[in-house]
N, CA, C and O atoms as a DFTB+ gen file, in Angstrom:
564 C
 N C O
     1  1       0.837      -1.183       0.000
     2  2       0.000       0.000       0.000
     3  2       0.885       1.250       0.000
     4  3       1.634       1.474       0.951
     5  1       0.796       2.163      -1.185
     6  2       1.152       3.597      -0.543
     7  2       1.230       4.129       0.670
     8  3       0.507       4.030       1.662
     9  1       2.246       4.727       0.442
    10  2       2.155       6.030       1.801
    11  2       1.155       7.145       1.402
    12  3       0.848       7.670       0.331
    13  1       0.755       7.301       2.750
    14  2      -0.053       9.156       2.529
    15  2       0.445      10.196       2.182
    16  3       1.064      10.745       3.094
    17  1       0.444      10.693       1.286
    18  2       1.374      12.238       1.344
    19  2       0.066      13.131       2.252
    20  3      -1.130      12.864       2.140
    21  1       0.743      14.417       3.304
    22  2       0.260      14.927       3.859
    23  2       0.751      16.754       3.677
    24  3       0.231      17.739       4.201
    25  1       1.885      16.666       2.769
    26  2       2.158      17.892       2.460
    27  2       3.055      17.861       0.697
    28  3       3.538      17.021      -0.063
    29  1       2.939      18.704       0.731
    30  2       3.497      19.274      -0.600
    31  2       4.017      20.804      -0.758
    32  3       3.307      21.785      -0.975
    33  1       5.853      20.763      -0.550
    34  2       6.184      22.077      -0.640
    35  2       6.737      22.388      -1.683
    36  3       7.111      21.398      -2.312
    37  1       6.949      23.298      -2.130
    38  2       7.528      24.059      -2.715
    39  2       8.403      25.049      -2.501
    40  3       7.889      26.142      -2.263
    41  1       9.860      24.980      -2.518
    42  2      10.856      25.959      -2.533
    43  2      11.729      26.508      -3.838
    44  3      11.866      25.928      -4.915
    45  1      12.323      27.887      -3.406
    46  2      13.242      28.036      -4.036
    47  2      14.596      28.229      -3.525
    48  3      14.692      28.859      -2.472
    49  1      15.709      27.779      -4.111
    50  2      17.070      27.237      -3.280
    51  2      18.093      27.694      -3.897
    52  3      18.048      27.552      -5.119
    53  1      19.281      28.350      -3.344
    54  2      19.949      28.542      -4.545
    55  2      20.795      27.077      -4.321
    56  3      20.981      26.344      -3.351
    57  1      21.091      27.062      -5.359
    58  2      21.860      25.568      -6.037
    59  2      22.920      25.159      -5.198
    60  3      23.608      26.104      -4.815
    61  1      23.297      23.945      -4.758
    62  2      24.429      23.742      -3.824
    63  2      24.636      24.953      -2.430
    64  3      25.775      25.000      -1.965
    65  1      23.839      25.652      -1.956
    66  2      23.886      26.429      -1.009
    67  2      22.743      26.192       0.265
    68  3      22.757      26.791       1.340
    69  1      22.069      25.478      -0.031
    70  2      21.003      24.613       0.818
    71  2      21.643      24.748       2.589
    72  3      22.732      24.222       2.821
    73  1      21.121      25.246       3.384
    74  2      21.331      25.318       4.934
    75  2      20.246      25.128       5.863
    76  3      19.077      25.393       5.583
    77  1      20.545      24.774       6.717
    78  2      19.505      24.764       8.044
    79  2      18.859      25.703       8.222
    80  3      17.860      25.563       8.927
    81  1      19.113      26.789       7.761
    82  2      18.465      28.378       7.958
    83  2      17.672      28.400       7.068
    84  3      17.723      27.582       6.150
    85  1      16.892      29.212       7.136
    86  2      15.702      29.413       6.522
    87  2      16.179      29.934       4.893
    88  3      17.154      30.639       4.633
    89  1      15.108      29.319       3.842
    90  2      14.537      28.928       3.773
    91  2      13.938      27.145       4.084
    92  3      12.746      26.860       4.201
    93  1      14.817      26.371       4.149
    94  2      14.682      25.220       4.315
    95  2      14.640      24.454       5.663
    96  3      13.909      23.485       5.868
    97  1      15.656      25.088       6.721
    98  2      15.337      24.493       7.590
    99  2      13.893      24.412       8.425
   100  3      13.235      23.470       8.866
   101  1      13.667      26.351       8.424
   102  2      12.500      26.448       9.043
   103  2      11.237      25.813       8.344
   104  3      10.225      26.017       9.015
   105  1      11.007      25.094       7.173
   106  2       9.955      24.803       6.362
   107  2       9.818      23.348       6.706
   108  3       8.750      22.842       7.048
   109  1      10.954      22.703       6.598
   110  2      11.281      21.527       6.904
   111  2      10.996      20.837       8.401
   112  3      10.728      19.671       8.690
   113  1      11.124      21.767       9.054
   114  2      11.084      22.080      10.653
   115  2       9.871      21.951      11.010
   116  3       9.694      21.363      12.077
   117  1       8.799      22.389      10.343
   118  2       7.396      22.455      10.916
   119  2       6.679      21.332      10.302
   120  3       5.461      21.224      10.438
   121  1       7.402      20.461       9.608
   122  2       6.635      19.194       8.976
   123  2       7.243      18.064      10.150
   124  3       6.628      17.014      10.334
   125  1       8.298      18.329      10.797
   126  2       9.016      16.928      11.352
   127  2      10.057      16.749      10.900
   128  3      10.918      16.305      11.659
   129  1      10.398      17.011       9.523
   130  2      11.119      16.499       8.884
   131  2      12.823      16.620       9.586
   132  3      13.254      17.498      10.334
   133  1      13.794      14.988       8.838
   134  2      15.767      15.185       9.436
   135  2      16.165      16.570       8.114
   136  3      16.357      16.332       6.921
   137  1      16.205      17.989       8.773
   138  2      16.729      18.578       7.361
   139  2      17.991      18.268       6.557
   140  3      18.401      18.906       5.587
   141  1      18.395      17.475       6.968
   142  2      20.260      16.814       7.240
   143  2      19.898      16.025       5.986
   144  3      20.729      16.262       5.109
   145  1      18.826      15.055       5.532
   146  2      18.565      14.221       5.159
   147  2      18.057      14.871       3.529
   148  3      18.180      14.204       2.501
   149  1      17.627      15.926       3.554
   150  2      17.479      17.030       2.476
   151  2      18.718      17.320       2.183
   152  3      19.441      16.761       1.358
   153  1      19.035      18.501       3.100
   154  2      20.700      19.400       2.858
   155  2      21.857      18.381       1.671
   156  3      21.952      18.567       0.458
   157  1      22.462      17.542       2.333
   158  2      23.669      17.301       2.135
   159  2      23.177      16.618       0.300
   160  3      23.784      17.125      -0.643
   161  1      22.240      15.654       0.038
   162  2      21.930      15.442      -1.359
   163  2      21.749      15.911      -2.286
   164  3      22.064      15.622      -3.441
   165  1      20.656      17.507      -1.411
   166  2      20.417      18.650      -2.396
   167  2      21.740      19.296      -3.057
   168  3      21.936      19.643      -4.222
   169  1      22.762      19.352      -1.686
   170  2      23.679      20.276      -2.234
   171  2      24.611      19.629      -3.326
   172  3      24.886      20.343      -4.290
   173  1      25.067      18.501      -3.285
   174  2      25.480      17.648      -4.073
   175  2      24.763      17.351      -5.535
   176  3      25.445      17.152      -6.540
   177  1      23.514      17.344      -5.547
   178  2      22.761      17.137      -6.686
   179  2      23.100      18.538      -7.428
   180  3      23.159      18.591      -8.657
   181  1      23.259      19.359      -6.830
   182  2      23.164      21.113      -7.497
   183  2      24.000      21.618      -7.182
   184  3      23.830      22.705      -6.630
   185  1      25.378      21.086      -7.368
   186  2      26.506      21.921      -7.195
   187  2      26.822      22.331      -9.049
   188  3      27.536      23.197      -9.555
   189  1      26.307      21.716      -9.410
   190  2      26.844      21.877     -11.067
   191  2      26.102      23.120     -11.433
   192  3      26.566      23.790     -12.356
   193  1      24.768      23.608     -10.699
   194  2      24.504      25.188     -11.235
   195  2      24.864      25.748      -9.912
   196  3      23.919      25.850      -9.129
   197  1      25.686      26.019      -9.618
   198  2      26.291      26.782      -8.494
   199  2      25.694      28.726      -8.638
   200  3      25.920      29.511      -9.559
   201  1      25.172      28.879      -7.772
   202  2      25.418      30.849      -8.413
   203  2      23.933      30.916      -8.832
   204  3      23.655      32.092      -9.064
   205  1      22.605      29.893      -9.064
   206  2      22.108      29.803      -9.487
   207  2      20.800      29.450      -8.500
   208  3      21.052      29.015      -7.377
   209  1      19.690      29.594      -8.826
   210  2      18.099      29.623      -7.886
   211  2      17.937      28.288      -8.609
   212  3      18.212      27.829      -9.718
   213  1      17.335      27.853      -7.420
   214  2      16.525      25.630      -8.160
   215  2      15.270      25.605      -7.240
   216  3      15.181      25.613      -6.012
   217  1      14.003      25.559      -8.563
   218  2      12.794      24.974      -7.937
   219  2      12.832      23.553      -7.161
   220  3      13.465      22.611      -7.638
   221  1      12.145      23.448      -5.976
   222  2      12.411      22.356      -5.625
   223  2      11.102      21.723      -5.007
   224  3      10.676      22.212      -3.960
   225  1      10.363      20.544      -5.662
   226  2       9.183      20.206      -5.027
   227  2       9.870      18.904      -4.127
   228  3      10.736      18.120      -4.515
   229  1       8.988      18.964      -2.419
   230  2       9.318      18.167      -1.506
   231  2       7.703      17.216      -1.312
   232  3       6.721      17.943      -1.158
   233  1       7.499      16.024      -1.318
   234  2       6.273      15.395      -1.204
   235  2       7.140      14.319       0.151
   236  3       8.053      13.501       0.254
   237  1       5.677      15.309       1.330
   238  2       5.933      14.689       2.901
   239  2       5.266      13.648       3.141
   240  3       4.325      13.660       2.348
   241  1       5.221      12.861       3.706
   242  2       4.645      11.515       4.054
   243  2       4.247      11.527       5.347
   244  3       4.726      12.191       6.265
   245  1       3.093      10.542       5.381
   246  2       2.379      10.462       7.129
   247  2       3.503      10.085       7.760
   248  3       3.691      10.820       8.730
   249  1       4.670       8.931       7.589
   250  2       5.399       8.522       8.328
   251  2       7.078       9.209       8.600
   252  3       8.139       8.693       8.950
   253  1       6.588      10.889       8.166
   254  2       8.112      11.609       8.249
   255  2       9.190      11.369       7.266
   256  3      10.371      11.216       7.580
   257  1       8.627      11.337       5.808
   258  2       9.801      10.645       5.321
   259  2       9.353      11.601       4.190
   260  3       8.355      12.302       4.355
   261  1      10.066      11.643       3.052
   262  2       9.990      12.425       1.579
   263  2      10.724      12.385       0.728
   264  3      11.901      12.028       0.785
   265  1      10.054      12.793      -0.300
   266  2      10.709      12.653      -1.935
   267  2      10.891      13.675      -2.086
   268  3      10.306      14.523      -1.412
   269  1      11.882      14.025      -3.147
   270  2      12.322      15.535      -3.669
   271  2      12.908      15.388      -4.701
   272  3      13.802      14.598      -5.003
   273  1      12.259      16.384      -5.433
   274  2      12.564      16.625      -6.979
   275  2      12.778      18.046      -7.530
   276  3      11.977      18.980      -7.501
   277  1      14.007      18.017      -8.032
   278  2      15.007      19.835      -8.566
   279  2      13.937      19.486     -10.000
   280  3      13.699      18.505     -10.705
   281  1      13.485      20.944      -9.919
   282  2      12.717      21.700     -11.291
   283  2      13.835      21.977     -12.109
   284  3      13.786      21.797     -13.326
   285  1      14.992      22.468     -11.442
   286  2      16.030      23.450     -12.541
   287  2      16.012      24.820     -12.126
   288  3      15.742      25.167     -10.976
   289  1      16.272      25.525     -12.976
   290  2      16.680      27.240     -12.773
   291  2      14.566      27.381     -13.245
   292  3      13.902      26.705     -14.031
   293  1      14.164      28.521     -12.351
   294  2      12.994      29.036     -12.774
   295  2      12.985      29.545     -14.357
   296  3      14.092      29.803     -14.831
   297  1      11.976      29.686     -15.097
   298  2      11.573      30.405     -16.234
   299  2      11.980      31.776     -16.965
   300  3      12.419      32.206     -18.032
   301  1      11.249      32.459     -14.818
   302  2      11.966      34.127     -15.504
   303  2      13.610      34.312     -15.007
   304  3      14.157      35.287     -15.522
   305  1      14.265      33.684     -14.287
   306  2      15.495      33.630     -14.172
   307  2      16.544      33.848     -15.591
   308  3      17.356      34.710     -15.929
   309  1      15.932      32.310     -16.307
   310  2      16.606      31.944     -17.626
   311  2      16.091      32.969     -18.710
   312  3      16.698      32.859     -19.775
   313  1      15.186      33.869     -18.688
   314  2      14.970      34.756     -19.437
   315  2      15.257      36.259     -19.154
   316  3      15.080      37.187     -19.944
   317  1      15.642      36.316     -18.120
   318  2      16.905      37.460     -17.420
   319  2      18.091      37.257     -17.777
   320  3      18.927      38.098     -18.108
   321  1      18.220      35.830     -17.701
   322  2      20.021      35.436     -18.314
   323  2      19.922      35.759     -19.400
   324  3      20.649      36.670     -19.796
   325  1      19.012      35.154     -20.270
   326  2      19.537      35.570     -21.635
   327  2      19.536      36.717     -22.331
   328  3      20.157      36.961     -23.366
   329  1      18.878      37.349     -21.777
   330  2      18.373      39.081     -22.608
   331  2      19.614      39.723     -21.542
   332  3      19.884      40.894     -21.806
   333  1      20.109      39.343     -20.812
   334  2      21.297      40.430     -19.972
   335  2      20.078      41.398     -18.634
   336  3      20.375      42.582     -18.476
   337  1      19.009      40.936     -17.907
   338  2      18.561      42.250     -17.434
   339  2      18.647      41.842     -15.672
   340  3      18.897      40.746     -15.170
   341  1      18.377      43.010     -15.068
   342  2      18.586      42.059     -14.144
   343  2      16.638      42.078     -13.509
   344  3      16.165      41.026     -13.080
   345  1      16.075      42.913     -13.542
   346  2      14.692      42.199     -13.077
   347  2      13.786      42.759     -14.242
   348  3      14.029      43.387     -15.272
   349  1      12.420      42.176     -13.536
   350  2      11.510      42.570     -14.796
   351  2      11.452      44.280     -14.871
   352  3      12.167      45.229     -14.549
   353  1       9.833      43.982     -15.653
   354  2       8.913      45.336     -15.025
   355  2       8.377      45.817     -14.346
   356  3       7.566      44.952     -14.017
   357  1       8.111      46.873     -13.650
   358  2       6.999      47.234     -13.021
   359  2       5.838      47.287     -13.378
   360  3       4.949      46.695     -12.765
   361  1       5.645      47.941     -14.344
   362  2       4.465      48.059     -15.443
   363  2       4.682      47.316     -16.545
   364  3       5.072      47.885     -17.565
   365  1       4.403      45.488     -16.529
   366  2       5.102      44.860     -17.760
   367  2       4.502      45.507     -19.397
   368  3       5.176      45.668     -20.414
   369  1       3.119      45.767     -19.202
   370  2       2.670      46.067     -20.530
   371  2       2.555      47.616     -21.146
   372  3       2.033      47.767     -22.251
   373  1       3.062      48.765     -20.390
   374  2       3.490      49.884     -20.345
   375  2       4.775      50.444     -20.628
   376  3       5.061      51.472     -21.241
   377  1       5.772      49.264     -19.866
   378  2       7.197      49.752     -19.715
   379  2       7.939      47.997     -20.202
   380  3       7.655      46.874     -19.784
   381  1       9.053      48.513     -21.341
   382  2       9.796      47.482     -21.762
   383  2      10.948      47.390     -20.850
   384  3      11.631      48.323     -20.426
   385  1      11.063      46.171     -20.616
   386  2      12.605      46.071     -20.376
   387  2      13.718      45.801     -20.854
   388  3      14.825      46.045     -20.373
   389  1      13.297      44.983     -22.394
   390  2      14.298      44.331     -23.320
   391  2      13.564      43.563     -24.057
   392  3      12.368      43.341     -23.866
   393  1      14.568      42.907     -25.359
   394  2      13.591      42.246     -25.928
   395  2      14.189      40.575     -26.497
   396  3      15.309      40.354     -26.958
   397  1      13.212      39.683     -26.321
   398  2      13.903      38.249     -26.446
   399  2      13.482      37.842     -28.065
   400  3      12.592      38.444     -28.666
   401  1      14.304      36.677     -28.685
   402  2      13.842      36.345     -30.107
   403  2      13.208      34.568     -30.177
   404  3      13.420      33.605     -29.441
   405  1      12.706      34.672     -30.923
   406  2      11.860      33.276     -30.893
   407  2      12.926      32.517     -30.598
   408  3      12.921      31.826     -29.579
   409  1      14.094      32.544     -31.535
   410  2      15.433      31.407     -31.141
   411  2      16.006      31.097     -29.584
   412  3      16.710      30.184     -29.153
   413  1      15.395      32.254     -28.942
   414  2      16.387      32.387     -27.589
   415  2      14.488      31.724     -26.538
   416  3      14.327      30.997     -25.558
   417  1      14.013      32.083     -26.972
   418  2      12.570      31.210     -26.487
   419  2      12.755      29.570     -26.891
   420  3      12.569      28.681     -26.059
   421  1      13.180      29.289     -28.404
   422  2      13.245      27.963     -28.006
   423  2      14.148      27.229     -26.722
   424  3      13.771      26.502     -25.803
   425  1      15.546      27.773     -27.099
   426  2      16.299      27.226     -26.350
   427  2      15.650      27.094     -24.949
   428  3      15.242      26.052     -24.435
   429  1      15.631      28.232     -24.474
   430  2      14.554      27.812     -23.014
   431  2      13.351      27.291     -22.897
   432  3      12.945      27.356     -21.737
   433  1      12.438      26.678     -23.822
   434  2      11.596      25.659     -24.216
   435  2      12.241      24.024     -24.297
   436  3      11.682      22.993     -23.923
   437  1      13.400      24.158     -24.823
   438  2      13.886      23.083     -24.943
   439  2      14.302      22.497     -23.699
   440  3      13.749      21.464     -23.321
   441  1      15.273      23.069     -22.972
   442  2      15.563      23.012     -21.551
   443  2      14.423      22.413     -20.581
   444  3      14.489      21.321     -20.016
   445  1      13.383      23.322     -20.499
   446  2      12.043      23.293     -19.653
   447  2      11.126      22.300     -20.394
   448  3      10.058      22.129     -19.806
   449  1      11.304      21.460     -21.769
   450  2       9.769      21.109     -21.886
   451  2       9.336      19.554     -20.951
   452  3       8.137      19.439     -20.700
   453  1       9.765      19.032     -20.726
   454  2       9.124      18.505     -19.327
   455  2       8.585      18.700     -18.660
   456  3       7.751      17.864     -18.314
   457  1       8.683      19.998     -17.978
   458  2       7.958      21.001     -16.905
   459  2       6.770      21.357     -17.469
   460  3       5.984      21.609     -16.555
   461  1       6.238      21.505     -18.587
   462  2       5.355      22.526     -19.366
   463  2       4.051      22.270     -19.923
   464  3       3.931      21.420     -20.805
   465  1       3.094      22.899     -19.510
   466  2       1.842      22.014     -20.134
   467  2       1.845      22.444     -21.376
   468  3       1.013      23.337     -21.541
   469  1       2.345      22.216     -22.159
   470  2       2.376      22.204     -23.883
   471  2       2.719      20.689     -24.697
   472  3       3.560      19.883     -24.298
   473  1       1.860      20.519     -25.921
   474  2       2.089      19.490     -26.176
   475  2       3.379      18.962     -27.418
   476  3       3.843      17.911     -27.862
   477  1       3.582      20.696     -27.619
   478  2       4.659      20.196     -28.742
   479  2       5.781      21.450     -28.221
   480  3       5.557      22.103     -27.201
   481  1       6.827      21.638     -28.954
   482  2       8.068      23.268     -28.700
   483  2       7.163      24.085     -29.156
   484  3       7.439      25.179     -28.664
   485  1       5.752      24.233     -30.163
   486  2       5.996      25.317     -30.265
   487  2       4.615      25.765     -29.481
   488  3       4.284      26.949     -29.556
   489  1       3.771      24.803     -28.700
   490  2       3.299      25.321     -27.437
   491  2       3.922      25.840     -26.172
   492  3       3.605      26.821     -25.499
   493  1       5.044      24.809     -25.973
   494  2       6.111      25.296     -24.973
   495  2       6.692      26.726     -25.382
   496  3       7.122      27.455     -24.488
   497  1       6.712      27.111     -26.610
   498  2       7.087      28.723     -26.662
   499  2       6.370      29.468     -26.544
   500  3       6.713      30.483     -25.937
   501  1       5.545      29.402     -26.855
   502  2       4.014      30.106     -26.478
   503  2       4.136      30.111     -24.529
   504  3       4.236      31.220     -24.006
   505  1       4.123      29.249     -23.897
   506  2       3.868      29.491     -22.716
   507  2       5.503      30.158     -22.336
   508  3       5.668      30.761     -21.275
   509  1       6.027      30.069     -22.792
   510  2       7.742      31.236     -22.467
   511  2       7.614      32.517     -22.875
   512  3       8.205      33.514     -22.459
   513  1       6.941      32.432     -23.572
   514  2       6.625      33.762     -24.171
   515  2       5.691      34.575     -23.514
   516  3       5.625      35.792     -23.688
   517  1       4.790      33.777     -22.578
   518  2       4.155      34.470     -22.047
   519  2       4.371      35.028     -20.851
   520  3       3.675      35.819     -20.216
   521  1       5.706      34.396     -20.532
   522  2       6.069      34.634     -18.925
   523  2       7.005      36.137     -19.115
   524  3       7.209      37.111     -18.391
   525  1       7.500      35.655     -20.729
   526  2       8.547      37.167     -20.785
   527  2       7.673      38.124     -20.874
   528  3       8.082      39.175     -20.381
   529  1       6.238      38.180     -21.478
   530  2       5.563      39.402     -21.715
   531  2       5.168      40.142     -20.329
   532  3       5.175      41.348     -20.081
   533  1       4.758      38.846     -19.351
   534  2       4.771      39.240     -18.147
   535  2       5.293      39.947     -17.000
   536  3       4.777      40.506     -16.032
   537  1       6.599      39.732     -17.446
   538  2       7.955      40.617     -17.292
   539  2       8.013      41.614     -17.877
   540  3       8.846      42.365     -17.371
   541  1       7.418      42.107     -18.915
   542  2       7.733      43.491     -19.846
   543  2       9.194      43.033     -20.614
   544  3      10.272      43.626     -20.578
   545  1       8.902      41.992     -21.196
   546  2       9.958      41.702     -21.965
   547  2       9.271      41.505     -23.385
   548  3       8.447      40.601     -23.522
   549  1       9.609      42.357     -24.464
   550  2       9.121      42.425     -25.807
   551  2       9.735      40.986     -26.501
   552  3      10.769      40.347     -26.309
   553  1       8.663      40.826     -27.325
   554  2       9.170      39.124     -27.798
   555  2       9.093      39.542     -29.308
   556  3       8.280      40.327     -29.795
   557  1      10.305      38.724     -30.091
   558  2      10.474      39.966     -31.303
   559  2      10.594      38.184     -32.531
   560  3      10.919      37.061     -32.146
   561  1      10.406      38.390     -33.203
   562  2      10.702      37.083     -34.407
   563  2      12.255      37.508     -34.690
   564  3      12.932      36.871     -35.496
């Protein structure tokens, strides 16, 4: 028989930098959870994007125990890297911040399409595209 899952978190981590301190310990802390038992795998699993933010879904169990799975670098992260900016907009559909090209949307489609409710790349660009517009990032052919 399955275990119960009784929680489902969601963090963001930077890569190989994972600590007892908050964000993780304290999150970890209020489920029960050994954070020791997180820490040392996470950091090891994600030392190769060092410098870098990692989605991270944790699925808790009735009996104190859990699974964990790295998303990768977020969406609007990788679309800050590539256009050079460092945050979005304030006013995304008022005020530009820069502008990305379909080619530089695939590549980060390609990367992410696992993650993505799209059924082919060029739904997966469509939903990248929508995160840059969201940002006030002009999307150019």
């Amino acid at each position: 028989m399955a275990k119960q899952v009784i929680g489902n978190l969601k963090l963001r981590i930077p890569a190989g930098r994972a600590t007892a301190g908050p964000p993780v310990g304290s999150t970890l802390g209020q489920w029960g959870l050994n954070m020791m038992d997180f820490i040392n795998p996470f950091n090891e699993a994600t030392k190769k994007d060092m410098g870098k933010d990692v989605i991270v879904h944790i699925q808790v169990y009735e009996d104190r125990t859990f699974t964990w799975k790295s998303l990768g670098q977020p969406v609007d992260d990788m679309i800050r890297e590539k256009i050079g900016i460092k945050k979005g907009s304030g006013k995304p559909h008022a005020e530009k911040v820069g502008k990305v090209t379909r080619a530089q949307l695939e590549e980060i489609a390609e990367i992410k399409k696992d993650q993505l409710n799209a059924i082919d790349l060029d739904g997966a660009v469509k939903v990248i595209a929508g995160t840059a517009r969201s940002m006030g990032v002009e999307v150019v052919d």
